[in-house]
N, C-alpha and C positions, 0 to 999 in steps of 0.2 A: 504494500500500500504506500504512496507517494505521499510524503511528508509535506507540508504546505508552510514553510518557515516565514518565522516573520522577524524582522531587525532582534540580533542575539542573540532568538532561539537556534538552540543544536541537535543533530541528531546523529548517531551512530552509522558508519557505512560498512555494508555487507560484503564489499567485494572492494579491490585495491587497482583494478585494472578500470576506470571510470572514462564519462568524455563529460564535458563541463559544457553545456549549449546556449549560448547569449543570442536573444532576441532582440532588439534592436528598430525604435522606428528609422534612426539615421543611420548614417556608417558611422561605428565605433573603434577606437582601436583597443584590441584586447593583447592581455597580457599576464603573466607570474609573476609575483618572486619568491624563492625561497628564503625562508627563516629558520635561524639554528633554534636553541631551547629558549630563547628570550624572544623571539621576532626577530631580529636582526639579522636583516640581508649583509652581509660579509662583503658583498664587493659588486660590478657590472658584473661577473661571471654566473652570479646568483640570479639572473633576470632572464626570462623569455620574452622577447616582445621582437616585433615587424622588424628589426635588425638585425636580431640573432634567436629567429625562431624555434630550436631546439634545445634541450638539457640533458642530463641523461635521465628519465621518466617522465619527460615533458615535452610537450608539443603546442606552440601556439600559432593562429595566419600568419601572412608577411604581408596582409594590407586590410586597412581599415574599410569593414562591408559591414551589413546591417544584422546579420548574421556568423556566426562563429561555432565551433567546434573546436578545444579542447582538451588534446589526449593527456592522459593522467597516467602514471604506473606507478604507484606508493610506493612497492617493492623495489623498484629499479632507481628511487630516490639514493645519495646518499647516506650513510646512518647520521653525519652531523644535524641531515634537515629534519625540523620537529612542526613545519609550516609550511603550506603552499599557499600564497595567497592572488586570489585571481582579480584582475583591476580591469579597469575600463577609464578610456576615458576620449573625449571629441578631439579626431582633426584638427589640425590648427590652420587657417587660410587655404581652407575649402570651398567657402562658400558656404556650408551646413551649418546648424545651430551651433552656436557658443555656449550655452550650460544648458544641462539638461531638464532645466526647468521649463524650457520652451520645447523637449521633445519628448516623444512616446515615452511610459517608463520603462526602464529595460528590464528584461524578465531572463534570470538564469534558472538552467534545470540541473541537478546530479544525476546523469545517466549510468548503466550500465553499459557493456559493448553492445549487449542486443535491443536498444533503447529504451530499455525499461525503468523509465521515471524514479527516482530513490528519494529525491527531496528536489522540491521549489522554493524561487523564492525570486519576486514580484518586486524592484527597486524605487519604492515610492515618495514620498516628503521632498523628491530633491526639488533645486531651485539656481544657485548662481554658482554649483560646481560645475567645472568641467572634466574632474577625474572623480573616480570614484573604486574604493577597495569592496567588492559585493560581494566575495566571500572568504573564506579560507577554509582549507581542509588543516587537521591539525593532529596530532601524535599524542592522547593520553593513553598512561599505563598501558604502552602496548597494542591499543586499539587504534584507530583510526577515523574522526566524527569531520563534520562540516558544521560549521557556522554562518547564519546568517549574519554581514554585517552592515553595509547601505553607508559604510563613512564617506562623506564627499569632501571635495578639495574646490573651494574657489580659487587656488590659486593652481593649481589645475598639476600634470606630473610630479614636477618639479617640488612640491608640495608634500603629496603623498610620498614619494620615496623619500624624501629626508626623514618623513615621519616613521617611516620603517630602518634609519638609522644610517642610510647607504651616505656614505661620503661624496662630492661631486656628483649631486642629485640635479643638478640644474642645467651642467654639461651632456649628461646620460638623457635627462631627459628633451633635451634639445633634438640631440642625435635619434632620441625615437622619432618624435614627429619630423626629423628631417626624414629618415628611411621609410617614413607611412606616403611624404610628399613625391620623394621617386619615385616610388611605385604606381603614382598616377599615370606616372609616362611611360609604362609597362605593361599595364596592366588591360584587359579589353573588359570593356563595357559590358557589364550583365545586361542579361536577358530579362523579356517583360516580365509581368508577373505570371504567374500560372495560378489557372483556374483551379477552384476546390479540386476537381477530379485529377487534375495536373495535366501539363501541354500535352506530356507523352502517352501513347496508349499501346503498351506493351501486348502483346498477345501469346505469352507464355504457357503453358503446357501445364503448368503447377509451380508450386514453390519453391525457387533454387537454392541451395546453400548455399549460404552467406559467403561462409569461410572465414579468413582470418577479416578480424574487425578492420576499417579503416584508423588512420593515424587522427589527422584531424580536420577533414573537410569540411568547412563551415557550408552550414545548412541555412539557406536563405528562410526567414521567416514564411507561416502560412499566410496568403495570399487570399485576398476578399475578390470576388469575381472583377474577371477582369472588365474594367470600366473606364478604354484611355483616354487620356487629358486632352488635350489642345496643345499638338505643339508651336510653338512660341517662332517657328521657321516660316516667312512666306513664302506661298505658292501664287504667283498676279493671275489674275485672271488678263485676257488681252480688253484693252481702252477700260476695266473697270477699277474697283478699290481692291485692295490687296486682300486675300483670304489667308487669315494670319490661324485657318485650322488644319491640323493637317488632313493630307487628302485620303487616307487611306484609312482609317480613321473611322469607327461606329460605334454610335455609344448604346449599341446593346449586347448583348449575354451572345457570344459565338456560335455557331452550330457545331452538331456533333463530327466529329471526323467521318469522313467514308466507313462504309461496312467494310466488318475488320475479314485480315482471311478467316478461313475455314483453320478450325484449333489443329496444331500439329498432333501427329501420333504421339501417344508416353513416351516419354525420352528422349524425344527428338523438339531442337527450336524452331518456333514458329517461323515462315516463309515471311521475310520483310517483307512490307507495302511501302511506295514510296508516298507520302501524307502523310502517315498515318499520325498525323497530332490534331490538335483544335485548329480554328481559324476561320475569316470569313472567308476566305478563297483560298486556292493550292499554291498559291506564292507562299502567303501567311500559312499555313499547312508545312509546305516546305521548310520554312525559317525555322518555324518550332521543332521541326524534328530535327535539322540541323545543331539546335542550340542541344534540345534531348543527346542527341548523341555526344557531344560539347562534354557535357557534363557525365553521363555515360565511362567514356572514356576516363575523364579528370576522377573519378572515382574509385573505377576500376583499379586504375594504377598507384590510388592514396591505399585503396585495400593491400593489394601486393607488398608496396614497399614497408607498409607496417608494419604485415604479415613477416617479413624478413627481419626488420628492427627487430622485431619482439623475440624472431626465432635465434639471433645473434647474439642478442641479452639476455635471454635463458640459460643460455649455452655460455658464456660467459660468467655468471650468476651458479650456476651448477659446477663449472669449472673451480670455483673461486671458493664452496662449500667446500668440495670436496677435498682440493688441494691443501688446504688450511690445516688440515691434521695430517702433522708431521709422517704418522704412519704410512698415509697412500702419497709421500714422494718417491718412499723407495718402491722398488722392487714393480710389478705385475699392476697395482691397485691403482697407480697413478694412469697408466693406460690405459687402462679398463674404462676409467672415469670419462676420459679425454674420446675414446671412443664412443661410449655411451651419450657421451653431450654433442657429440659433434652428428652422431645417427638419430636426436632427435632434432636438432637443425635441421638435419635434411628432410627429415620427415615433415614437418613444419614447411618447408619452404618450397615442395616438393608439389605440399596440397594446395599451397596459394598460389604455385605456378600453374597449376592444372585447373583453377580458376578462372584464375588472368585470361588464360590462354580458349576457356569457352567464353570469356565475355569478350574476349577480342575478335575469336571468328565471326560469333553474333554480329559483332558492329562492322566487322568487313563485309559480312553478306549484307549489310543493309547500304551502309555505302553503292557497293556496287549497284545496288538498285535505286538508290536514291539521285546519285551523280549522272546516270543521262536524261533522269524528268526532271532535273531543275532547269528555270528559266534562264534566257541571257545572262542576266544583273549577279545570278547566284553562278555563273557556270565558269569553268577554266576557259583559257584561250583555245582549249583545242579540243572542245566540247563542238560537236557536228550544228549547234543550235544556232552559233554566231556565223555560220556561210547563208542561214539563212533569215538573218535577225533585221527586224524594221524597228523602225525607230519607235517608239510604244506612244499613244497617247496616253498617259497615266503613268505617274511616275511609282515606280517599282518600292518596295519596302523598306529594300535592302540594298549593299551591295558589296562584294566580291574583292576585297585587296588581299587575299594569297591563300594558302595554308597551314595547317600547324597539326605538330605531329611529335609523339613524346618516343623515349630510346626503349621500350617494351613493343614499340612495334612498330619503326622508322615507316612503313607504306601502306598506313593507317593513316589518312590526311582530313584533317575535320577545316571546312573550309571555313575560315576568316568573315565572318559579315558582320556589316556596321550598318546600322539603322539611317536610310535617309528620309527628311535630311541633313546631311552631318551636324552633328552638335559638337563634332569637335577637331580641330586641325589634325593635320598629317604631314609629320618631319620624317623625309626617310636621309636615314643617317648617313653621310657621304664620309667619314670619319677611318681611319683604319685602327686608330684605338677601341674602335668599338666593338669587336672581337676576334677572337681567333683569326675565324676566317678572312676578315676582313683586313688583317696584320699581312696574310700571304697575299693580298692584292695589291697589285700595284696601284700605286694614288690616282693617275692617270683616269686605269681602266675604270677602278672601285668612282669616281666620280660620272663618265661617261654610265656604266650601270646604274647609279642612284638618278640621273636625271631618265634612262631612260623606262625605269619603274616610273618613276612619275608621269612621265610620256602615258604608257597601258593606263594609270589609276585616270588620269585626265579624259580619255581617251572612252574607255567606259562610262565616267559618269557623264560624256556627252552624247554616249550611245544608249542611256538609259533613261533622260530625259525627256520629256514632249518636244517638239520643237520649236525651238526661239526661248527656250525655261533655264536656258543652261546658257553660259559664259565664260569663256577662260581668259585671264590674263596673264602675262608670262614679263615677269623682271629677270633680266639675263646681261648683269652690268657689263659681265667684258665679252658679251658675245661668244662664247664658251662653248654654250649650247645649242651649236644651229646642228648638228649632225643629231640628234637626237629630238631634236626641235621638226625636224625637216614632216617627217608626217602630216602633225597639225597645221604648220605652213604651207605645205602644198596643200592640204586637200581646202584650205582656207577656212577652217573652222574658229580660226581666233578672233578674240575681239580687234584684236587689234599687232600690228608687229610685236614681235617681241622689244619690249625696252629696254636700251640698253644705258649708259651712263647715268650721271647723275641727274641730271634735267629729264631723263627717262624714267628713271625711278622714280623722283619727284612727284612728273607729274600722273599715274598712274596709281601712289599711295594716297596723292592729293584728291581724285576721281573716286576713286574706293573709299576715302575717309570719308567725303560728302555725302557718296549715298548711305553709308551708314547712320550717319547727322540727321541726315531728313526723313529716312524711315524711322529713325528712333522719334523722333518730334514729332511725327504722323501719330503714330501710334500714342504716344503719349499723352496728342489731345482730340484722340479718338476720330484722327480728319487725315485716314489714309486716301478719302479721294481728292485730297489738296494737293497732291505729290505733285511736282512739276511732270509739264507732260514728255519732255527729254532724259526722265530717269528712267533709267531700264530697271526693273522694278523684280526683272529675273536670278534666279539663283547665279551666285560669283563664284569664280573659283579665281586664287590666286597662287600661282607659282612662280616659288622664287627660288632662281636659284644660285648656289657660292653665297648664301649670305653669310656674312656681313660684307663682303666684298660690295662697294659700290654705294655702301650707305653711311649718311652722316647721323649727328644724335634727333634732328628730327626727324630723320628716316626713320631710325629705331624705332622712337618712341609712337611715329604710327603704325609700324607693323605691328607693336605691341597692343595699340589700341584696336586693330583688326581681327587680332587673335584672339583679345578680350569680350570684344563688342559684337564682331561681324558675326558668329554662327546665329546670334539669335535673329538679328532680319535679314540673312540668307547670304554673307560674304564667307567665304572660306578661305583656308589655309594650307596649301599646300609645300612644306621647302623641300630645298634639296641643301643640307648643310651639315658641315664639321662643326662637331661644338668647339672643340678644340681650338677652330679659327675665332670663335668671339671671346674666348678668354679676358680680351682687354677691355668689352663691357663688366665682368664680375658677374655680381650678385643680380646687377640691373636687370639681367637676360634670364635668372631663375625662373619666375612664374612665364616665362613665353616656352620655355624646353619643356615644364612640368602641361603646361596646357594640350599639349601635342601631344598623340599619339605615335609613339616613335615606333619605326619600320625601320629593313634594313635592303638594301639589293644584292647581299647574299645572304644564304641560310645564316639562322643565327639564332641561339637558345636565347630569349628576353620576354617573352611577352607571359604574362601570368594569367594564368583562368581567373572566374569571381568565386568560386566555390573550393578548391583547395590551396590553389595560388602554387600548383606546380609550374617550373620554367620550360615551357612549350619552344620548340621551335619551327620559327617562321620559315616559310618557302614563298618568296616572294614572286607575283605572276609573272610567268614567260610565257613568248608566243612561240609557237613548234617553228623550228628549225626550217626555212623555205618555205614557210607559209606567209602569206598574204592577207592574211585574216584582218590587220590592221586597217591596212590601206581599205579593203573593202568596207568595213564598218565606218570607218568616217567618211567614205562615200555615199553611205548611206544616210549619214548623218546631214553631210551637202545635199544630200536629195530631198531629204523631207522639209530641212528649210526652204529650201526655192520652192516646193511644193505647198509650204504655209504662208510661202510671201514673209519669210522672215529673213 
């Protein structure tokens, strides 16, 4: 029976291997520390938080989401620790609430691995904190209890960890919300809500073994039917006022997915459908099971690798019993030991491979049936769909900038989609510090590849758009980029030449800053049909590329304002850039790197799921070797404008 705690009260826990689940109406960042027999965290080493996510018995995310999962192993603790104590506390220059007086209250549960509820407890009274300690589990006589506690900190980390005795609490705590803020620029954008029944509609045989538990993937909160907002992006209608809702957009209860297949025989998994999720159409259908499988995967491979954690810490743990009397070093006993802990590792890791390995096939077969029914917007370059793709009247959901795909099973590819339209820019990294791979490219090349991903991302979202709804601009100060450039220029789909120097730049940030000025003033006194009749009132795209090359400080400072301002009345951001190269702005250029979602034009482990926050990596879009596919689509694209009179 689940215990229902309230601020102080304790209750006994029955089991030592637990997951700790934070619910959340905003994104929170969560975190531990351990304490010896007084409280006292000893040192940074004693902390789990979004910097340095693991301990040894501990597991916390590496970014702050609205939901959290929490792996526990009391046994696999230290002996000095006599305290684990779990904290929470708001982002800092997010944008999200500043104390939790203004947000949902958060609600923690004490799980077991099979999720069965052992104690709650509902974070209520608070007001102008923005950290807060909500519980600890704790070490009497031998047992093991949790406590409810709800202390909050107006003065927010920094705060609370002093109060737990850590020295240079104010530094450490800096460093966390610094590593909560990079992972914005990492990290992809969850998925909508799902409906009570959930997006996915699994069609399984019966009940599969779990297997070994997961580590810690945070479980997004339950989800009230789905009912979406109004997004804040314009779509114009032609000669009228802007329709500042989005298009796609219904504000009623979705219908049911397609009829599902015929149940597999016992034993065997169900035949994928490619739909098979909610939605009001098979785009929306698509997306969701795209995200389903997303997540799917991100799971699958949190279960595995914990399954291995835990089977290496046993094994370890057993080793460490055994060998401790002197007896079994000598002779036969010692081996015996070492044999015995190592055959039940394997045994352990053996079953969570043979898991893995049925939830991977599953998602292969479904793939394979899922990737030639999706549309253009969702589909690779070399998808049969794009030799025969028109330019859509209605703009599509979603759209398509790569793949990603984790080291349990490299040609497993969960394809990359971002909700248009974009809410948020796109930096693809032109950098060689920026990984491995990118270390063995030449500067040269690794530059010419980063512009010409952006070329494909540009390229798409003009082949995805109605016509005359989409606009690209291109700042290219030293002229760099015309061999990569050359597509969009010949086929003349640009607003305008690329701009090149600094009176080029100028006046093209000066043109994009205005419209941003006057649709935000539109909007603000409700007199979107005042717009001058010379603004093109269509979705912007701007790419820029080598920056900072070519720009002065109030160049910056309006790119900065474009980045900030433009996604909400429909200017975007696309660069091509080495952070490396603006070093000599500093700190000034932090919030424009954090704002972007950073990409790369070669493979490269960075980007983080929303629900475990494994390091996926990216495969950025190519077009097949001798194909043509390009040039065809933005001739298509010329064709429907001359065809709209646009």
């Amino acid at each position: 029976m689940t215990a229902e705690l309230v601020r102080g009260q304790n209750h006994t826990l029955p089991q030592t291997r637990l997951e700790i689940r934070v619910s959340a109406g905003s994104p929170v960042v969560a975190g531990a520390t351990l304490g010896d027999e007084n409280g006292v965290v000893r040192g940074p080493e004693w902390i789990a938080h979004p910097g340095s996510p693991q301990l040894p018995g501990l597991e916390v995310s590496q970014q702050a989401a609205a939901g959290h999962r929490l792996a526990v192993d009391l046994e696999a603790l230290p002996e000095t620790v006599h305290r684990v104590t779990v904290l929470l506390a708001l982002p800092v220059g997010v944008g999200g609430p500043t104390r939790f007086g203004t947000a949902a209250a958060p609600f923690v549960a004490v799980t077991g691995l099979d999720g069965t509820e052992i104690a709650t407890f509902t974070l209520t009274g608070l007001d102008t904190e923005s950290a807060v300690t909500a519980l600890e589990l704790y070490r009497r006589q031998g047992a093991w209890k949790v406590r409810a506690v709800g202390q909050g900190y107006a003065a927010g980390l920094a705060e609370m960890l002093a109060d737990q005795g850590l020295a240079g609490a104010a530094e450490l705590a800096a460093s966390i919300q610094e590593a909560v803020a990079r992972s914005l620029a990492r990290s992809v954008a969850p998925p909508p809500p799902r409906t009570p029944e959930g997006d996915r509609v699994r069609h399984a045989s019966g009940p599969a073994d779990p297997g070994p538990a997961p580590a810690a993937p945070p479980q997004p909160p339950a989800a009230t039917p789905v009912q979406p907002a109004a997004d804040p992006s314009p779509t114009p209608t032609a000669g009228g006022p802007i329709d500042y809702a989005h298009p796609r957009r219904q504000h009623a209860a979705p219908p049911t997915p397609p009829p599902a297949a015929p149940p597999a025989p016992p034993g065997q998994a169900a035949q994928p459908v490619a739909g098979d999720a909610t939605g009001w159409s098979m785009d929306e259908r698509l997306y969701n099971q795209i995200w389903g499988m997303f997540e799917d995967l991100a799971r699958a491979a949190a279960a595995y690798r914990s399954a291995v954690d835990f089977a290496d810490s046993r094994m370890d743990q057993e080793l460490d019993r055994s060998l401790s009397d002197p007896r079994n070093r000598i002779g036969g006993a010692g081996d015996r030991a070492r044999e015995e802990a190592r055959a039940k590792r394997d045994e352990l890791t053996a079953r969570a491979r043979e898991v893995l390995d049925r939830d991977l096939a599953q998602l292969a077969a479904e793939a394979a049936v899922v990737e030639p029914a999706l549309p253009a917007a969702y589909a690779d370059w070399d998808n049969p769909v794009w030799h025969a793709h028109r330019v859509p009247m209605e703009l599509p959901m979603a759209l398509r900038l790569g793949d990603l795909h984790l080291p349990e099973r490299t040609g497993l590819r969960i394809p990359l989609l971002v909700r248009l339209p974009l809410e948020r820019g796109i930096w693809v990294d032109s950098g060689r510090t920026a990984s491995e791979a990118a270390a063995l490219t030449d500067s040269d090349r690794l530059r010419r590849l980063a512009m010409e991903t952006a070329v494909l991302h540009a390229a798409r979202l003009l082949a995805v758009y109605p016509p005359g709804e989409f606009s690209v601009h291109v700042i290219d100060p030293a002229g760099s980029a015309a061999g990569p450039l050359a597509p969009l220029v010949d086929a003349g789909v640009l607003a305008g030449p690329p701009a090149a120097g600094p009176q080029g730049v100028a006046s093209v940030l000066a043109h994009l800053t205005r419209r941003v000025d006057l649709v935000q003033m539109a909007v603000r006194a409700g007199a979107a049909d005042s717009l001058p009749p010379d603004l093109d009132t269509g979705e912007q795209l701007l790419v820029v590329n080598d920056f900072p090359h070519g720009f002065d400080d109030r160049a910056v400072t309006q790119l900065r304002y474009l980045a900030d301002e433009g996604p909400a009345v429909g200017v975007h951001l696309l660069m091509v850039a080495d952070r490396e190269d603006a070093n000599a702005y500093g700190p000034v250029l932090d919030p424009l790197w954090r704002s972007l979602l950073r990409i790369t034009p070669v493979a490269d482990s960075h980007l983080a799921d929303p629900w475990v926050g494994h390091a996926w990596t990216y495969e950025p879009p190519v077009t097949p070797p001798g194909s043509r596919v390009l040039e065809q689509v933005l001739a298509a694209v010329t064709a429907a404008r001359k065809a709209a009179g646009r």
